[in-house]
N, C-alpha and C positions, 0 to 999 in steps of 0.2 A: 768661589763663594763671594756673595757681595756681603756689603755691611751697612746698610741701608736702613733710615729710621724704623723699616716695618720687620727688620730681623726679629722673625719670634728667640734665634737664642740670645739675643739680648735683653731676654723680657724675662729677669730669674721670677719666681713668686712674690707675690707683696713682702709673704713674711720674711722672706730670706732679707729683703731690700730693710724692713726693716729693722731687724736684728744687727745685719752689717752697720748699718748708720748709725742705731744705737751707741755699739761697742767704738765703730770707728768714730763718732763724732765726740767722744765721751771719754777718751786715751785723748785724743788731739788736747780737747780743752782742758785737760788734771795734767798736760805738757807744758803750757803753756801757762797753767795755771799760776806759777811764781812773777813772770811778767805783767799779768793784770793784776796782782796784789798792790805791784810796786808803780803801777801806771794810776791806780784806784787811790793810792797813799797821795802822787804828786799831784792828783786832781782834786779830792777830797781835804788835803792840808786844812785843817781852820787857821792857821798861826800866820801872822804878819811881820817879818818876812818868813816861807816857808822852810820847813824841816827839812823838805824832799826835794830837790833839784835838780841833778843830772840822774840819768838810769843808774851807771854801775856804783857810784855814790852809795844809791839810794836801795841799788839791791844792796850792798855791803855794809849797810848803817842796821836795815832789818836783819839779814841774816847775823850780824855782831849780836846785835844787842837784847834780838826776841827769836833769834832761830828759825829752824825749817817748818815744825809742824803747828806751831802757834806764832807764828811770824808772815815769813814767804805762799805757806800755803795755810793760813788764816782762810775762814769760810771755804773750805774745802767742798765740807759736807753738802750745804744748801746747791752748791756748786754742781757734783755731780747727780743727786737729788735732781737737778733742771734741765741739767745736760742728755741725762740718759733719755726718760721721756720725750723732752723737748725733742731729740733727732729721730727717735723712734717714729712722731708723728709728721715730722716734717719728711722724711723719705717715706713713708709712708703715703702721706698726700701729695709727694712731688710726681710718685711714682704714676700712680692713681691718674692725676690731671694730665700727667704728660702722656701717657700711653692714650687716652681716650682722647686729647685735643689733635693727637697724631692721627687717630683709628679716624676720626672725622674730619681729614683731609686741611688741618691747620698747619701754616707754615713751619716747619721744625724749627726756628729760631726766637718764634711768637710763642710756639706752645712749652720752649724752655724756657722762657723769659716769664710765661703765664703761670707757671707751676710754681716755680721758684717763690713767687710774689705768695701764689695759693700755701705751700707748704709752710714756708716763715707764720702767715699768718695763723696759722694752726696750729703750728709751734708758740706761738706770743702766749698763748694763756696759760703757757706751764713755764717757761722759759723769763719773764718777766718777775712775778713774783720771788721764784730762785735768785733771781739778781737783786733785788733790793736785799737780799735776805746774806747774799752771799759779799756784797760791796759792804754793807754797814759792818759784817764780822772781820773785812778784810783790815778796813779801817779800824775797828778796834784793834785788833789781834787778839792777847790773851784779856782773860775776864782780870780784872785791876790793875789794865797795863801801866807802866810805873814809866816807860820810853816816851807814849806818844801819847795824848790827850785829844780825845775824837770827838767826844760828846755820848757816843755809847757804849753802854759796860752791859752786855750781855754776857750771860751766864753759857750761856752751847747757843746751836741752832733755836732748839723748840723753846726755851726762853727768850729768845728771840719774837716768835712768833705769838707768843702767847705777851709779851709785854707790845709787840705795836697794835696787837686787833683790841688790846684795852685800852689802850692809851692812844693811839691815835683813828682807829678804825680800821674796816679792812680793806676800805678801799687806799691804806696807804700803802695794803703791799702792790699795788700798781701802777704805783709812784712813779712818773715820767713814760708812761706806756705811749702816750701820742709817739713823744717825740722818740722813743726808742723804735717806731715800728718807721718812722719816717725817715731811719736812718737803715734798718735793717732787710726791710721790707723789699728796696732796692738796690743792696746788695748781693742779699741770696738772689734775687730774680738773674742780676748779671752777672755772677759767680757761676751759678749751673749752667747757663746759656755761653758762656767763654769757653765753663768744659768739659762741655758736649761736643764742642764744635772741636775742639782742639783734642780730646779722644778720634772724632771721625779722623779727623789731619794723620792723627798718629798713626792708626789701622790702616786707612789706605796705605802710606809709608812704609809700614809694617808688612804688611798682605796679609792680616791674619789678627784676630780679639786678641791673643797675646801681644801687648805691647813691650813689655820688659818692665823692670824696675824705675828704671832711670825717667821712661818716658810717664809711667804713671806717674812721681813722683811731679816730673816736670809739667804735669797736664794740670794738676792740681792745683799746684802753688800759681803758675802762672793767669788759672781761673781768677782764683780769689785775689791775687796781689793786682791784677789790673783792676777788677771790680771793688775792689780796696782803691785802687788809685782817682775813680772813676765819682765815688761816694764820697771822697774827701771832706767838698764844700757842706756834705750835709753832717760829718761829723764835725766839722768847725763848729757851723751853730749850734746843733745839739751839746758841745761839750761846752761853750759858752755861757747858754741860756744854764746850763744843770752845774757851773762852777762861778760863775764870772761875781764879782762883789758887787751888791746892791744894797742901794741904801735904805736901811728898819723900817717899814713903816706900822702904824698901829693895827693893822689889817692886814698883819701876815696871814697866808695861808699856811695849815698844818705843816707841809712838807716843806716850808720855808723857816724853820727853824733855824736859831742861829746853831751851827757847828758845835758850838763848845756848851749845849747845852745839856744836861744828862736827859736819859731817853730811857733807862733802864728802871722797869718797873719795882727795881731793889733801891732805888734811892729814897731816902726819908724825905725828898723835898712834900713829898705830898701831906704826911701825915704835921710837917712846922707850918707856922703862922706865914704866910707870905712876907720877904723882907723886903722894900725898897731896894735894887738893883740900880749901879751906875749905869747912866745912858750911853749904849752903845752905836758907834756910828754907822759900822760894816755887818754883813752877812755873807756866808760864801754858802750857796745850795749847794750839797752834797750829791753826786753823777752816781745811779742806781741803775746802770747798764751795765753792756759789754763793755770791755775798754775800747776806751777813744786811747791814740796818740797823739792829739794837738796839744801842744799845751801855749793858752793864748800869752802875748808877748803883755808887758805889763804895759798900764793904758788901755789898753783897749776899750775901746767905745761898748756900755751897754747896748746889749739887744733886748727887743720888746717879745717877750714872751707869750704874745698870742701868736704870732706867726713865725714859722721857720723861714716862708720865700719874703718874707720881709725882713728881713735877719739876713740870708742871701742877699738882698739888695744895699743893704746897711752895708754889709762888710765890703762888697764892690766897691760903692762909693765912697769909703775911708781907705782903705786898703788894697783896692785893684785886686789882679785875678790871683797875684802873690799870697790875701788874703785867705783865699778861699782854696787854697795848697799849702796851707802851713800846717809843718809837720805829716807832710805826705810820705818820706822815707821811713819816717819808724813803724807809720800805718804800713805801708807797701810789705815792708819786713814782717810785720805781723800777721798779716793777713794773708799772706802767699806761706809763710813756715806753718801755722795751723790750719789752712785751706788743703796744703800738701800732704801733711801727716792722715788730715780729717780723710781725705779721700782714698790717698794709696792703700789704709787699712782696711776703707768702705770694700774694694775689688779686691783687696787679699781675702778678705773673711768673705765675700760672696763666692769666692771662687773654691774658699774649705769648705760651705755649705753645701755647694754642690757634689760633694763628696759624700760628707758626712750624711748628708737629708736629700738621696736622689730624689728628684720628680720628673715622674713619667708625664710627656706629654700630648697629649693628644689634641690635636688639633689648635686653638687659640688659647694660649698659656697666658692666665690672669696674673 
């Protein structure tokens, strides 16, 4: 038997591919889900100096003081709400581009690299909103947290949503969508294309599509943790431009609020007289993505927020290439433990479905 990109049995149904992705993308990220809580608090801080500073600290200050279920897994809901659809469509369209860019004699390294880029993007339109929705609950925690001071006091999820499309529009649930696709975009592209290649590795190895546990597990993580390693620079600046402190000016844009501003459509500021407010110096924008693991060193030179490879070239020149790999091991750790879990479960559930929901194939199996 060979194992060769045009093996129709490795070509299960769309739906099967996206079911598996679904579940398996969607366990990974509600695993992980306590770490980007506590990644989203040390990023999002408004306080000078910050609340939140080393990891186990800062997991053990939330778990102390506000607990597991309105603490650590704050925004939960929005969360897997993003997650489920979101992987539904992206294996879906990963599946779709890769099988067709293959059938029409595209390099298999090009047409995994091509997919990955296509599927992210397909995923962005449901995937992006959940984030803004799921960072701003993470940051609060509970509705009238008494621990930490965020700037928003939402009431659940859909108070949530129904106080930013009044109060700020709806284009703020797509708040940071450039720069989130500039960071995301190419990393699934080099996540699936690392382990695709690294499943072939394994199978030939192997002699056979069972790989074992250990090697799925290990094909996984090793995807995403390099293409995690690979993406670094562009989570520098994304996590820079969407935290770094800037200074007020009179023509803030909506999603440049200051932090400690209340945002919750239950607060009476609207219905008193406006009061004179002291002049404040600083602003920290609040990160409405995935999590980043940089966290920038203090000083840091502003970057200009029209440009990411300008922002690339900023931090070069201030910082050299040390810049532009800071904080790559907690990334690498991240990205390869939820790359691993996302995937090993993708092929355990595609592998019950073929059980459970045989398909007969005849001839070219879509």
């Amino acid at each position: 038997m060979t194992f060769d990109n045009g093996d129709l049995e490795g070509r299960p149904p769309y739906i099967h591919s996206m079911i598996a992705g679904g579940l398996g993308g969607t366990t990974g990220d509600m695993l992980m889900h306590s770490l980007d809580t506590v990644k989203t608090r040390q990023q999002g801080d408004p306080h000078f100096p910050p609340k939140y500073t080393s990891l186990g600290s800062s997991y053990y200050t939330i778990w102390r003081q506000e607990g597991v279920a309105r603490g650590l897994y704050g925004g939960w809901l929005p969360a897997m709400m993003g997650s489920f659809p979101g992987t539904v469509l992206f294996f879906g369209t990963y599946e779709w581009s890769k099988r067709h860019l293959l059938d029409y004699g595209v390099q298999s390294h090009v047409a995994y690299l091509t997919a990955g880029f296509l599927g992210d993007f397909a995923a962005s339109i449901v995937y992006v909103p959940s984030e803004v929705l799921k960072t701003r609950l993470q940051l609060q925690g509970r509705f009238n947290n008494p621990y930490f001071k965020s700037g928003y006091n939402y009431r659940g999820t859909f108070d949530a949503v129904k106080t930013i499309i009044r109060t700020e529009g709806l284009p703020e649930l797509f708040s940071g969508y450039k720069a989130t696709l500039y960071r995301d975009l190419p990393f699934s592209a080099l996540q699936f294309m690392f382990y695709e290649q690294f499943q072939s590795w394994a199978r030939e190895y192997k002699k056979s599509r069972e790989i074992g546990v250990r090697l799925e597990l290990l094909t996984g993580a090793a995807g995403g943790g390099l293409a995690g390693v690979l993406t670094c620079p562009l989570d520098v600046v994304k996590t820079r431009l969407q935290t770094q402190i800037d200074p007020v000016t009179s023509g803030s844009k909506p999603k440049d609020r200051l932090a400690t501003e209340p945002l919750s459509g239950h607060q009476e500021s609207a219905s008193k007289p406006s009061q004179p407010r002291p002049p404040r110096q600083q602003t920290r924008p609040i990160s409405t993505s995935s999590p980043s693991t940089h966290t920038p060193r203090p000083g840091s030179i502003p970057l200009d927020e029209d440009s990411i490879f300008r922002g690339l070239r900023l931090i070069y020149k201030t910082e050299g290439i040390g810049g532009w790999f800071r904080g790559v091991g907690p990334r690498f750790v991240w990205t390869s433990v939820q790359s691993g879990c996302m995937l090993f479960l993708y092929q355990t559930i595609l592998r019950q479905l073929e059980v459970w929901l045989p398909v007969e194939r005849t001839g070219f199996s879509a």
